[in-house]
C-alpha positions in Angstrom: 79.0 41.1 -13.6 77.4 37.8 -14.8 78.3 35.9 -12.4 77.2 38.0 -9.5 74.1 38.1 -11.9 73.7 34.4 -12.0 74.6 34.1 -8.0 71.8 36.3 -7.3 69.2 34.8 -9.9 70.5 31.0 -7.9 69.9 32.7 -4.6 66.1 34.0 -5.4 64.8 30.7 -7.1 66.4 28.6 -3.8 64.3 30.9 -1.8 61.0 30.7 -3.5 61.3 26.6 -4.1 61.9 27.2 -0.1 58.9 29.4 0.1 56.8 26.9 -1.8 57.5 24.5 -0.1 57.5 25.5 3.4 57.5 22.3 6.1 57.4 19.8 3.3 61.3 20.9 2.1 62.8 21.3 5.4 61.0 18.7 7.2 60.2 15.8 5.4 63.0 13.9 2.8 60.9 10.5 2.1 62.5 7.7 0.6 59.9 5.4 -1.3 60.1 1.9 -1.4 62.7 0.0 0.9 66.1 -0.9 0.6 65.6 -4.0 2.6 63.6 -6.2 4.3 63.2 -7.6 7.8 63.1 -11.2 6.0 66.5 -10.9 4.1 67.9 -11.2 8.0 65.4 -13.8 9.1 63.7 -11.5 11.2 60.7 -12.4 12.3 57.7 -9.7 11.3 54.4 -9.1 10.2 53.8 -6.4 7.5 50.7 -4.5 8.5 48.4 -2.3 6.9 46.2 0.7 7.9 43.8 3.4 6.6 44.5 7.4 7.3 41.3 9.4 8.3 41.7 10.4 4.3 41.6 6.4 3.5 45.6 6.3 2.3 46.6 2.8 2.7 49.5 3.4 5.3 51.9 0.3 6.0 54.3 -0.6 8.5 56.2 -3.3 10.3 55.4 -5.5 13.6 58.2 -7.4 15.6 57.0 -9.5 17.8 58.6 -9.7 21.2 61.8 -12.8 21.2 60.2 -15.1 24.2 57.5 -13.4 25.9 55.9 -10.4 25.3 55.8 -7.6 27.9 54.2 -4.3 26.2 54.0 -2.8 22.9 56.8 0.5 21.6 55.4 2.5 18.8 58.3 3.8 17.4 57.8 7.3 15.4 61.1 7.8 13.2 62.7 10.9 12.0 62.3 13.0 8.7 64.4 11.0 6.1 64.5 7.4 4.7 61.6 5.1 6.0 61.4 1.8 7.8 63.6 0.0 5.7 66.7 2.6 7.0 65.5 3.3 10.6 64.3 0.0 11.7 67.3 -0.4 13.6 66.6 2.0 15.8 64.1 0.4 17.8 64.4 -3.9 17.1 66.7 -4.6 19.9 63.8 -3.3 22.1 62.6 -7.1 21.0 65.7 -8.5 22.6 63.7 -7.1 26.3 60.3 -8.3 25.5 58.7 -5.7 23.7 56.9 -6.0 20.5 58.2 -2.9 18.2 55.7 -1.3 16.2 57.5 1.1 13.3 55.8 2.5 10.5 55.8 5.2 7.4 54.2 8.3 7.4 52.1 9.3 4.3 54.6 9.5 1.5 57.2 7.2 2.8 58.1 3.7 2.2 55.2 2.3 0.4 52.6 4.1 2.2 50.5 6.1 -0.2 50.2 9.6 -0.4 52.4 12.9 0.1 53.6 14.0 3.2 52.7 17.2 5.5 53.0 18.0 8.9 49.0 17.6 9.6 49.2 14.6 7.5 52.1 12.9 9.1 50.5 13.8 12.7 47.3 12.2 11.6 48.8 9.0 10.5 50.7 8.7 13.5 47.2 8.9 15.5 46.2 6.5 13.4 49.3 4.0 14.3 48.4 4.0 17.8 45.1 3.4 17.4 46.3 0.5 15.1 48.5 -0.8 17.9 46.0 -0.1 20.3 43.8 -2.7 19.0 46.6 -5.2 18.1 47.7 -5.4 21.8 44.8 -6.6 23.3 45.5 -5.7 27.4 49.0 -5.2 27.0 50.6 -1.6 28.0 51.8 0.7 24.8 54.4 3.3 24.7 55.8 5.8 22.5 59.4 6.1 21.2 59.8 9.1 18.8 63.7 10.1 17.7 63.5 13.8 16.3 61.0 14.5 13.8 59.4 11.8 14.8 59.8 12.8 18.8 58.4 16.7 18.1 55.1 15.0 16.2 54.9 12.5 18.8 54.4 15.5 21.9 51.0 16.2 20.0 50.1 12.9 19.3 50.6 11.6 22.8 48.5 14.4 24.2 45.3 13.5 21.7 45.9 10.1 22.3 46.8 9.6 26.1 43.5 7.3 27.1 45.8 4.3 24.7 49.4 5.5 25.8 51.1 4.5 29.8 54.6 6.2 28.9 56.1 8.1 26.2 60.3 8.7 25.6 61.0 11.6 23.2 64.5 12.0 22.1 66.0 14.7 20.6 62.8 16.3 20.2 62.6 20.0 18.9 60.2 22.5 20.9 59.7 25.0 17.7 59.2 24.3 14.1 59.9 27.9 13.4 63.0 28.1 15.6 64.8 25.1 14.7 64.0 26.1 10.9 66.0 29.0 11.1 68.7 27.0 13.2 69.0 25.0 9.7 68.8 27.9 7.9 71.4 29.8 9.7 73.9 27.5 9.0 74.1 27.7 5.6 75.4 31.0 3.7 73.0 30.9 0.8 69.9 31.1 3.5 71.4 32.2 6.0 69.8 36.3 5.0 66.5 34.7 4.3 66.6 32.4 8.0 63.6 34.5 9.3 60.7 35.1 6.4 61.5 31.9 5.4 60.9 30.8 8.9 57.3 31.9 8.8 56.5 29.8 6.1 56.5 27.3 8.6 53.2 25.9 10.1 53.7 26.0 13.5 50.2 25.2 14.3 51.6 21.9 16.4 54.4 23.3 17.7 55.5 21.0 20.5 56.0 23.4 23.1 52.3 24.5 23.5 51.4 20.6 24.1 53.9 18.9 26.0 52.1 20.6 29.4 48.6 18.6 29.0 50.3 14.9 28.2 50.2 14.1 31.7 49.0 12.0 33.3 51.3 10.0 31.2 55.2 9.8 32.2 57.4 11.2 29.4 60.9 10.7 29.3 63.5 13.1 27.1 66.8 12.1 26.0 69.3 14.6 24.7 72.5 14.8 24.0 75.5 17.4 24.4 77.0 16.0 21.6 74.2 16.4 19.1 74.5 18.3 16.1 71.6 18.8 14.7 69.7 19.5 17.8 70.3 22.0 20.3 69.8 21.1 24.1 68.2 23.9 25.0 65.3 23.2 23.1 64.8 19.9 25.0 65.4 21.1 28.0 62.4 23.8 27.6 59.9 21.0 26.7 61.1 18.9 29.7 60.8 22.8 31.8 57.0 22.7 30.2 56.1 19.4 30.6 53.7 18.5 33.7 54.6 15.9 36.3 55.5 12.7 36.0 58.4 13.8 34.2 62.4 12.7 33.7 65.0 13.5 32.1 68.7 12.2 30.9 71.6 13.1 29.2 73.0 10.9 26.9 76.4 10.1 24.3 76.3 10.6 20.7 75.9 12.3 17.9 71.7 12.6 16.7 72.0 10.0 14.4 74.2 7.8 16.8 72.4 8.0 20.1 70.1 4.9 19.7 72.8 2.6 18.4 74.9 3.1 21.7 74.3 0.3 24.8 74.5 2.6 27.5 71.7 5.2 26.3 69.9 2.0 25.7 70.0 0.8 28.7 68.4 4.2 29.8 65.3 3.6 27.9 65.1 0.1 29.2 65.3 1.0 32.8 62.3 3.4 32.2 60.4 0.6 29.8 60.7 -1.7 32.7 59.5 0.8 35.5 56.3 1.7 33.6 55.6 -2.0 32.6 55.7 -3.0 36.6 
């Protein structure tokens, strides 16, 4: 009888910290500080520093371009670790003549702060008005991976006059509905999946803002193979998403899909199409 006791007091406290915490638990796992640096590789980068519309001090990394520089990819990472464990995903664009432009969301890293969804959507309006300025007349796209792909939907659309192409991979078109895909898949939440869900602000859910980011051409990437993810929900933003549109299949698992040549070579092809 104690133990069922104890099980059931375990399983009430997991739901309120869950209840508390809402988007923050669930969508956001910051790591602060970094675990390395683009200078104990001899990479060459700048470390830049900018202000959130609530003056945080907000920092991130610049790679320039290896030779000569084409355009500008803001890259928008996903939910956990920080530059320091995701820069990866988007350097070799440096290799093809793009400058890379990766940063960390209120909370992460060393940028100051705590993060939310309206924060982290904020700051990465912000970024691409900080990149906007840094590239002078050159063109700048959008790379988002996941978390970072659903914020960037919204951001693209409030910031379209600065962006000429945007590539969303693995994006998720419902903060509620792929909350309760986590929460489903775990026996201890999977009861609570639906009030739990609606602790979630869905306010910028990506879905009712992926329509008005034309005229800009957006590009999604998904993946069969992704397990964190589900397909559909990429293939209903690309359904919802105005002209010029595309979209490809790719290999890999979620956190796999940008480390694999051929579903690089996908984003290149595009880069290179909307640079010309």
């Amino acid at each position: 009888m104690d133990g069922q006791k104890n099980y059931c007091v375990r399983v009430v406290v997991l739901c309120v910290l869950l209840c508390q915490a809402g988007c923050t638990a669930i969508f956001f796992q910051p790591m602060k500080g970094h675990i390395l640096s683009p200078a104990d590789y001899g990479i060459d980068y700048r470390d830049e520093f900018f202000v959130s519309v609530d003056d945080l001090n907000l920092h991130g990394w610049w790679f320039p371009a290896k030779n000569s520089s084409r355009a500008v990819v803001i890259f928008l990472q996903g939910n956990s670790g920080n530059i320091s464990t995701q820069a990866t995903a988007a350097y070799w664009l440096t290799d093809h003549g793009y400058d890379v432009f990766i940063f960390d969301y209120r909370g992460y890293g060393i940028s100051e702060g705590v993060p939310t969804l309206e924060g982290a959507l904020s700051d990465t309006g912000q970024a691409i008005l900080f990149a906007h300025r840094q590239a002078a007349d050159k063109k700048i796209f959008v790379m988002g991976q996941s978390l970072g792909a659903s914020m960037g939907i919204p951001a693209v659309k409030a910031m379209k006059e600065h962006i000429d192409g945007a590539i969303f991979i693995s994006p998720f078109s419902d903060y509620r509905e792929i909350s309760r895909e986590f929460l489903s898949r775990s026996w201890l939440t999977w009861l609570f999946q639906w009030p739990l869900s609606f602790t979630i602000n869905n306010d910028y859910r990506p879905l009712d803002f992926v329509e008005e980011i034309s005229p800009v051409p957006v590009l999604f990437l998904y993946s069969d193979a992704d397990e964190i993810i589900p397909s559909a929900q990429i293939r209903a933003l690309y359904e919802k998403a105005s002209r010029p549109k595309d979209i490809e299949v790719v290999v890999g698992s979620h956190n796999a899909i940008m480390g694999i040549q051929q579903n690089r070579d996908i984003i290149i092809r595009y880069l290179d199409a909307w640079v010309e």
